[in-house]
GUROLO-677490 format. One line per 5 residues: for each residue x, y, z of C-alpha. Coordinates in steps of 0.5 Angstrom, whole numbers. Layout:
N
X:Y:Z; ...
//
This chain:
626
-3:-132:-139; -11:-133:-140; -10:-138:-146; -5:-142:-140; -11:-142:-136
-17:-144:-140; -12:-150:-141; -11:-152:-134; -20:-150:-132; -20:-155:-140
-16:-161:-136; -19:-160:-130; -25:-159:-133; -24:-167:-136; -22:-170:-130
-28:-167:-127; -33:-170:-132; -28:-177:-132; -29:-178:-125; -37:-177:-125
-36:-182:-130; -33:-187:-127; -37:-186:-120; -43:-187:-124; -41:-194:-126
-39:-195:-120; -45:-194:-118; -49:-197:-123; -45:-203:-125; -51:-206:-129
-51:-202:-134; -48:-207:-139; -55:-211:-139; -60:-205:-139; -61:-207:-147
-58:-215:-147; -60:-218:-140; -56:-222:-137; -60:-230:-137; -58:-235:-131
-59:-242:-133; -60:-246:-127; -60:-254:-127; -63:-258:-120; -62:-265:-120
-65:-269:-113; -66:-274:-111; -62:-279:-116; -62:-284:-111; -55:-288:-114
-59:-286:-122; -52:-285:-124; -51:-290:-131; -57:-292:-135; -57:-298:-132
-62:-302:-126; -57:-305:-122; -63:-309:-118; -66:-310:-125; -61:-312:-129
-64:-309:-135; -64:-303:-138; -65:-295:-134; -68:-290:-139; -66:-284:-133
-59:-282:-130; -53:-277:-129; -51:-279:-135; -58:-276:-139; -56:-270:-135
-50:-270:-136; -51:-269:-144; -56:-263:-142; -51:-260:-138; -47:-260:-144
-51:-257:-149; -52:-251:-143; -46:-250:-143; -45:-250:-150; -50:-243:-151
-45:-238:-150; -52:-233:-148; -53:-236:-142; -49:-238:-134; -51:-244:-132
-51:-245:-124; -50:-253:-123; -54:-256:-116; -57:-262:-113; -62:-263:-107
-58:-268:-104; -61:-276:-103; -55:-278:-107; -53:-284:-103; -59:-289:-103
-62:-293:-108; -58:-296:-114; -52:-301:-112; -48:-296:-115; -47:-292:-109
-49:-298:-103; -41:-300:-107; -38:-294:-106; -42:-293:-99; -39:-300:-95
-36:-305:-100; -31:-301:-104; -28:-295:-99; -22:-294:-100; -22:-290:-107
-26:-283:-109; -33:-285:-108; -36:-286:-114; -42:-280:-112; -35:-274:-112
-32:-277:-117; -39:-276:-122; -41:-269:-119; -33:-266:-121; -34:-269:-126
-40:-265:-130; -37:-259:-125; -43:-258:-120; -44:-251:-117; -47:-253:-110
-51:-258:-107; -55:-259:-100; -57:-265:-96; -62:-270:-96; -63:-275:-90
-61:-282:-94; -55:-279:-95; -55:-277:-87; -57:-285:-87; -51:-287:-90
-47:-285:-83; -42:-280:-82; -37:-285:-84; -40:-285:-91; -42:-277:-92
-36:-273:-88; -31:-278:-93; -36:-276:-100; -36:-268:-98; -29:-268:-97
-28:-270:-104; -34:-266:-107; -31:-259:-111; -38:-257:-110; -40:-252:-104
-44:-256:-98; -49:-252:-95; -54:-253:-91; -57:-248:-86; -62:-251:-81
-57:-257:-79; -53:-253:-74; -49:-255:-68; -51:-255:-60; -49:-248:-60
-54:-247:-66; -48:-244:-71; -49:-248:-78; -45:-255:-78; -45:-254:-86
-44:-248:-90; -51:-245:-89; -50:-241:-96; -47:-240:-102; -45:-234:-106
-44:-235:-114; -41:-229:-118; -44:-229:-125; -41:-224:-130; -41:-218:-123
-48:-221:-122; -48:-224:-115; -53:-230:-114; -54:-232:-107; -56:-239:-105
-59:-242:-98; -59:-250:-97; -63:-253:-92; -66:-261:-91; -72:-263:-88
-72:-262:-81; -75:-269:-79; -68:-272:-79; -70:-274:-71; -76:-278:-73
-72:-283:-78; -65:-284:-76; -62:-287:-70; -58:-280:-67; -51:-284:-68
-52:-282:-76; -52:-275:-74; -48:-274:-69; -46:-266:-67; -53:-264:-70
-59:-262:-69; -65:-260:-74; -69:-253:-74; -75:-252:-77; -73:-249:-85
-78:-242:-83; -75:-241:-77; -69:-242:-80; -71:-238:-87; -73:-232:-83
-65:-232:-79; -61:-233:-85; -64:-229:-91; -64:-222:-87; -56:-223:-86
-55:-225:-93; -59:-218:-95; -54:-215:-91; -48:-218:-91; -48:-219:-98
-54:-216:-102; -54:-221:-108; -57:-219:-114; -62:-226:-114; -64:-231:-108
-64:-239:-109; -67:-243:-105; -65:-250:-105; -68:-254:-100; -68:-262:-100
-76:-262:-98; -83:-262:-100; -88:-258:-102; -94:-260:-100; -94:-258:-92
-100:-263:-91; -97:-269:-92; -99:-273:-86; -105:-270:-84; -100:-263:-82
-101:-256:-82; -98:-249:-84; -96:-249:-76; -93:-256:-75; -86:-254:-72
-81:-257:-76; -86:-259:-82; -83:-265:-87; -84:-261:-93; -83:-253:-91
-81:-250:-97; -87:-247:-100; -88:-245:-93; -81:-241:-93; -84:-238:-100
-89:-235:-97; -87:-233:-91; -80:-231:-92; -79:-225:-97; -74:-224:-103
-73:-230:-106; -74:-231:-113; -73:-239:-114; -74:-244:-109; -71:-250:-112
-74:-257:-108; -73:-265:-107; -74:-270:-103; -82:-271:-105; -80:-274:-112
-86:-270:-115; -84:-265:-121; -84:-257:-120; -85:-253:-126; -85:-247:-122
-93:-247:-119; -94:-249:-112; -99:-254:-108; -106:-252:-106; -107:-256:-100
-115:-255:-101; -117:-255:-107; -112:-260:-108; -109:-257:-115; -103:-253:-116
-103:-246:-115; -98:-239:-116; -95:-237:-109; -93:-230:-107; -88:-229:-100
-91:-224:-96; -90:-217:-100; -94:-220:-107; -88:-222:-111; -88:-229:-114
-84:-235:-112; -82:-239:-117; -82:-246:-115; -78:-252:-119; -77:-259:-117
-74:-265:-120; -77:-273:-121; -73:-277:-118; -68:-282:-121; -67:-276:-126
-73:-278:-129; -74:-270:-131; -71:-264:-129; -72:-257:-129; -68:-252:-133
-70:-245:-130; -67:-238:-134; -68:-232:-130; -66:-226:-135; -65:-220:-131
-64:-213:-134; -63:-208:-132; -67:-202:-131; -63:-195:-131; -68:-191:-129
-70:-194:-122; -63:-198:-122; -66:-204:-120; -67:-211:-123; -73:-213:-129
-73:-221:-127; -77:-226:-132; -77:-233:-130; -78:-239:-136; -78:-246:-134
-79:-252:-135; -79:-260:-133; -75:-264:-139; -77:-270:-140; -70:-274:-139
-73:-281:-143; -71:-277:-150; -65:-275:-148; -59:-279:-150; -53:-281:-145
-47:-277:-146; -42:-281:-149; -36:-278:-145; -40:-279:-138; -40:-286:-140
-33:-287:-142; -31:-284:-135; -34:-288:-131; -33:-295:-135; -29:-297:-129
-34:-296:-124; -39:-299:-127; -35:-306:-129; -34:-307:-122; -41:-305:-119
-44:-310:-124; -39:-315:-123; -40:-314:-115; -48:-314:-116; -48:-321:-121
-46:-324:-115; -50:-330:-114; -52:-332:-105; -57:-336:-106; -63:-339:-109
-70:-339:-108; -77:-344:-110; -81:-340:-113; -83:-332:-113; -85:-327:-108
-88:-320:-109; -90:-315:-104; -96:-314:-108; -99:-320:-104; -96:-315:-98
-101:-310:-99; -107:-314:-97; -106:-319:-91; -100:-324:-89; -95:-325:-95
-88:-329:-96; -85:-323:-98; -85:-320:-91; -86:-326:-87; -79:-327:-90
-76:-322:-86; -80:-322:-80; -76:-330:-79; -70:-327:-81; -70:-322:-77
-72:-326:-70; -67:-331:-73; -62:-326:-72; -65:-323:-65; -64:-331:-62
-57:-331:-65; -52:-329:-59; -46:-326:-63; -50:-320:-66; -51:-316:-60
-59:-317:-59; -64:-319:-54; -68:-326:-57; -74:-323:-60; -81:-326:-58
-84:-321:-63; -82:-318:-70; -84:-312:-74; -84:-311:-81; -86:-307:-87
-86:-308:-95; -81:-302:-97; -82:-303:-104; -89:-302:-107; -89:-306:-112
-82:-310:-112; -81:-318:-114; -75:-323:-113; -73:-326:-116; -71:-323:-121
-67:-330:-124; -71:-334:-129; -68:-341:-125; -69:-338:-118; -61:-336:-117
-61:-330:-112; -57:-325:-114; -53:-319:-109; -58:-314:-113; -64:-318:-112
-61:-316:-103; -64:-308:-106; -71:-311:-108; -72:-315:-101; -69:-310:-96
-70:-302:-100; -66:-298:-95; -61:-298:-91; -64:-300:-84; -60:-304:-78
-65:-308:-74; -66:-306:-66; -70:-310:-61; -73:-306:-56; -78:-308:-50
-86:-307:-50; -91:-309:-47; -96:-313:-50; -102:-307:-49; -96:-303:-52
-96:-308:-58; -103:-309:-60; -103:-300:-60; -97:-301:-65; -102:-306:-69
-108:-302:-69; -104:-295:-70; -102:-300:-76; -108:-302:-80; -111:-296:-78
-108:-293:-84; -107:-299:-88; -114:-302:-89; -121:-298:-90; -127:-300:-85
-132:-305:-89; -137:-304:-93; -136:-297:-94; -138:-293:-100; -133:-296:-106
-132:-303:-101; -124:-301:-101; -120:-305:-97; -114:-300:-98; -114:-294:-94
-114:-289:-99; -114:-281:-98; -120:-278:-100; -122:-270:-102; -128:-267:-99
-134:-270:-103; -130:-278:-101; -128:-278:-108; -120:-282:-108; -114:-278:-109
-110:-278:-115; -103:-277:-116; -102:-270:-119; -96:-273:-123; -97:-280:-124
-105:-281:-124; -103:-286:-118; -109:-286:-112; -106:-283:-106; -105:-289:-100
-107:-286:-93; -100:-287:-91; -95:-290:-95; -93:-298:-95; -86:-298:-92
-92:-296:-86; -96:-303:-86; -92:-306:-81; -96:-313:-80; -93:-318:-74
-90:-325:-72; -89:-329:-66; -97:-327:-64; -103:-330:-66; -108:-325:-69
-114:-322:-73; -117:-317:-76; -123:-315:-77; -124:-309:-82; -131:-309:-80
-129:-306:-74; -127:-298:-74; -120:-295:-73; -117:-297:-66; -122:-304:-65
-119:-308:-70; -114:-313:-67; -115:-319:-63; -109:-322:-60; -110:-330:-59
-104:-332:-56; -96:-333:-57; -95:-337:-64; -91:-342:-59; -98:-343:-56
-96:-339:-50; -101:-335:-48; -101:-326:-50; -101:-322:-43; -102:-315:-44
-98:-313:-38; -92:-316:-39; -87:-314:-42; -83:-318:-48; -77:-316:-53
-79:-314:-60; -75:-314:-67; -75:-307:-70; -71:-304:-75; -68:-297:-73
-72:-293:-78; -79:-295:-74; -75:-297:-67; -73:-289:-67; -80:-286:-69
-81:-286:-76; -88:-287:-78; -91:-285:-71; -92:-292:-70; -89:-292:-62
-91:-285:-61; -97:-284:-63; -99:-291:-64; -96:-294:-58; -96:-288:-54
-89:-289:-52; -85:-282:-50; -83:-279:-56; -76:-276:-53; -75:-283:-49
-76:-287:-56; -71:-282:-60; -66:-283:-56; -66:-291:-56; -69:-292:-49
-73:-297:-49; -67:-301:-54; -63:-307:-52; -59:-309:-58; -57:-306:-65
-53:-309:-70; -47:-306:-73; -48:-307:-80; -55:-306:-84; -60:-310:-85
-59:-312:-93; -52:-314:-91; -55:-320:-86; -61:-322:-91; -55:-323:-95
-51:-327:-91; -58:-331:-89; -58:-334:-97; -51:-335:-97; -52:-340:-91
-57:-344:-94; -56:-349:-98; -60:-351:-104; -67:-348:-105; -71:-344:-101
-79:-345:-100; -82:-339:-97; -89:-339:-95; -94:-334:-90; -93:-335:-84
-100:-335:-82; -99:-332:-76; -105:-327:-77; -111:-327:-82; -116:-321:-83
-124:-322:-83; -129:-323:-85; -125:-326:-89; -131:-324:-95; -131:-317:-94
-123:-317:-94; -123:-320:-101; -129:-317:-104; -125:-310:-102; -118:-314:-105
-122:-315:-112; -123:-307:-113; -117:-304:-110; -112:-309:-113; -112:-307:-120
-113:-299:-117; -106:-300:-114; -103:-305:-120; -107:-302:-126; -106:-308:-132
-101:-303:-136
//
């Protein structure tokens, strides 16, 4: 009896200890990578702007940077077997390249060309950027339907505040939860027409942040929490503050206010995060720490894949205090040295043919060259193209428009020149140099005083007051001391606004006068047709749909029209149906043989002295000889 029962207490006695065994794994599931950590690899691509082949479509020349680098890079972290790689992008996919403008509004009856590249390289997630909202939902419902990746955006939510995408994504790697918050720029209603977001509304990324992280720590209790946000860093940009609500550029602002991330991974400014943020004082990058003293790490890319952070987040676990030990190593890899992947450019062969064939297309021919260099510093042929375009458009019935007495219009492109033909023949790519986004035009009603406040508000932070010290022409930023402001990246000097802001006029007679301070600059001589300006009356304005709906401030802050009255198109008579690239392109197609254009010669700046004194010394800081 007795050596029956030490047997029985003997298996009892095991059962007892195996389960205590297995409830300690339970509730230590880490233990495996207490002496060999697990290491996440993540890779964020953003704001590749149709980079897609190693090939400028608009250039007709070789690019150094694409999806075709990356996806070499993608497949050597897949190759390490020590590492988990997680695939994302920050969005802003669907404007730049031809590449994606053919799949966006030529070619659409077959899988776009963005979905089939992103199933391709086997991408984990993606969020939102607002050129991608700008292609309309025609575009983006159809691309995210045939996407495989996950969609995730928190702060775009529907009228009853619930997310219109998925706001999150939970990634399993090796019982390791990795949770990832998307979220876009939440100035969505400042630069596209409400018809491209219907359903939406836009929230700012902290409100948003310090809603939905409580309920993925508790609903889900990740291991890691990733930040991908299609937004900047520097919440200064444009004069604003930590407490501007729905600030461009929130995400180092979600950093510190929003605790528990671990990495943030950011878009939409282009600028390179390799981990640090951006001290808005000193000008100079800077660690950030979350509200409890634990380091964010921020990463973001270049655009057009020029570079791209490789992040590795090794976690190892620590028995003791049952919690993880995490160490972040990231870089930015600079993807000129990196081959194209052969594979890649073999799968997309097809595309890239019938993008190229479409592209060579000749519409036209021009007499001479025209460069928007000449655009940043007084009237030029280059805009004054698209100012006679545009009020030619206006004054043609079949569009949809009230005939136009005035026109708005701005260099988009920096530094772009067309034709890029030797012989003057206009190509459809040469369309992407002359008009670079995606706007439609709209004409709108403004009274003369409205229009001069429109230009003061424009030249304000296009032209510096003369002389000064430096004699700058150009509005630059400058730091405390009125030293000019450099780009940390690039070394370029920081305009005070960018040049798709310089919008200059026509149909109206003006000068101005940068010897005159900020406000007191323009006068308005008369109609161009030799009418006379009247301040009080009315008259119907050419504007495309990014200005027309508040972008840049120009109606609201410049013009001091009603800011919710602008959004929601007010004032507007008229909009076409088709972008404006689509009918610059009909416009050639119309003419016949070569095209002369010249300045308008509507406006003029003086002392005409002093304005090419100041041209002399910023020209080459703008365009510095190479």
């Amino acid at each position: 009896m007795k050596a029956s029962f030490t047997g029985r207490a003997a298996i009892v006695l095991a059962l007892v200890l195996a389960l205590a065994l297995s409830m300690g794994c339970a509730t230590s599931p880490y233990g495996k990578f207490a002496d060999k950590p697990l290491v996440l690899s993540f890779i964020e691509t953003s704001d590749i702007h149709g980079a897609i082949y190693p090939y400028n479509f608009i250039t007709a020349k070789p690019m150094k940077t694409s999806l075709a680098q990356v996806a070499t890079l993608v497949a050597g972290e897949r190759a390490d077997k020590g590492r988990e790689l997680i695939l994302m992008d920050g969005g802003d996919a669907l404007q730049g390249q031809p590449t994606v403008y053919y799949y966006n509004f030529v070619k659409t009856d077959v899988p776009h060309v963005w979905s089939e590249a992103t199933n391709f390289l086997g991408y984990d997630v993606a969020t939102v950027g607002n050129h991608d909202l700008e292609t309309g939902h025609p575009v983006y419902d159809k691309l995210y339907k045939e996407m495989k990746a996950s969609i995730i955006c928190a702060n775009a939510v529907k009228e009853d505040g619930t997310p219109y995408f998925t706001p999150y994504k939970i990634i399993v790697r090796q019982g390791v939860k990795i949770a990832i918050l998307g979220m876009i720029t939440p100035r969505i209603p400042d630069w596209l027409p409400s018809q491209f977001w219907t359903g939406m509304k836009f929230v700012d990324m902290v409100e948003t942040a310090k809603k939905w992280v409580p309920i993925i720590m508790e609903k889900e209790k990740p291991d890691v929490l990733v930040g991908l946000f299609h937004s900047g860093v520097d919440y200064s940009y444009g004069g604003a503050t930590k407490d501007t609500p729905s600030n461009e550029n929130g995400s180092q602002l979600v950093a510190e206010q929003v605790p528990g991330f671990d990495l943030i991974f950011v878009g939409h400014d282009h600028m390179g995060w390799d981990g640090m943020g951006w001290n808005t004082t000193t000008k100079q990058r800077a660690a950030v720490k979350d509200p409890k003293g634990n380091t964010v790490y921020i990463f973001g890319p270049v655009d057009a894949a020029k570079k791209i952070p490789v992040v590795n987040l090794s976690m190892t676990w620590n028995k003791d205090t049952k919690s993880w030990t995490k160490t972040v190593r990231g870089a930015l890899i600079d993807m000129e040295k990196v081959p194209a992947d052969p594979a890649f450019t073999a799968k997309f062969q097809g595309t890239y043919d019938a993008v190229k064939t479409w592209v060579d297309r000749p519409v036209g021919k021009l007499a001479g060259k025209i460069t928007t260099r000449d655009s940043m510093f007084g009237d030029s042929a280059f805009v004054d193209l698209i100012h006679r375009i545009q009020l030619e458009l206006s004054a043609d019935p079949a569009m949809g428009l009230k005939k136009a007495d005035v026109s708005f219009a701005a260099p988009l492109t920096f530094d772009a020149t067309i034709p890029t033909s030797t012989d003057g023949t206009m190509y459809v790519r040469d369309m992407f140099n002359l008009y670079q986004y995606e706007n439609f035009l709209y004409t709108m009603n403004m009274t003369g005083k409205q229009i001069k406040d429109f230009l003061e508000y424009s030249y304000k932070f296009w032209f510096d007051t003369l002389p000064n010290d430096g004699n700058h022409l150009i509005a630059f930023q400058k730091d405390k001391d009125g030293k000019l402001i450099t780009d940390a990246r690039s070394g370029a000097y920081q305009t005070a606004t960018r040049s798709y802001n310089y919008d200059s006029a026509a149909g109206i007679n003006y000068t101005v006068d940068v010897s005159k301070p900020a406000g007191a600059r323009i006068v308005i001589s008369g109609m161009s047709d030799g009418s006379a300006f009247d301040p009080a009356k009315t008259y119907v304005v050419a504007i495309n749909s990014y200005r027309g709906q508040g972008g840049g401030g120009h109606l609201t802050t410049g013009a001091g029209l009603d800011k919710t009255a602008v959004q929601k198109l007010q004032f507007v008579n008229g909009a076409t149906t088709k972008d404006l690239r689509f009918f610059l392109l009909s416009w050639f197609e119309k003419q016949s043989g070569a095209v002369t254009v010249n300045p308008i010669g509507n406006w003029k700046l003086i002392p005409a002295d002093l304005a090419a004194q100041g041209q002399s010394v910023d020209f080459p800081l703008l365009y510095p000889s190479k």
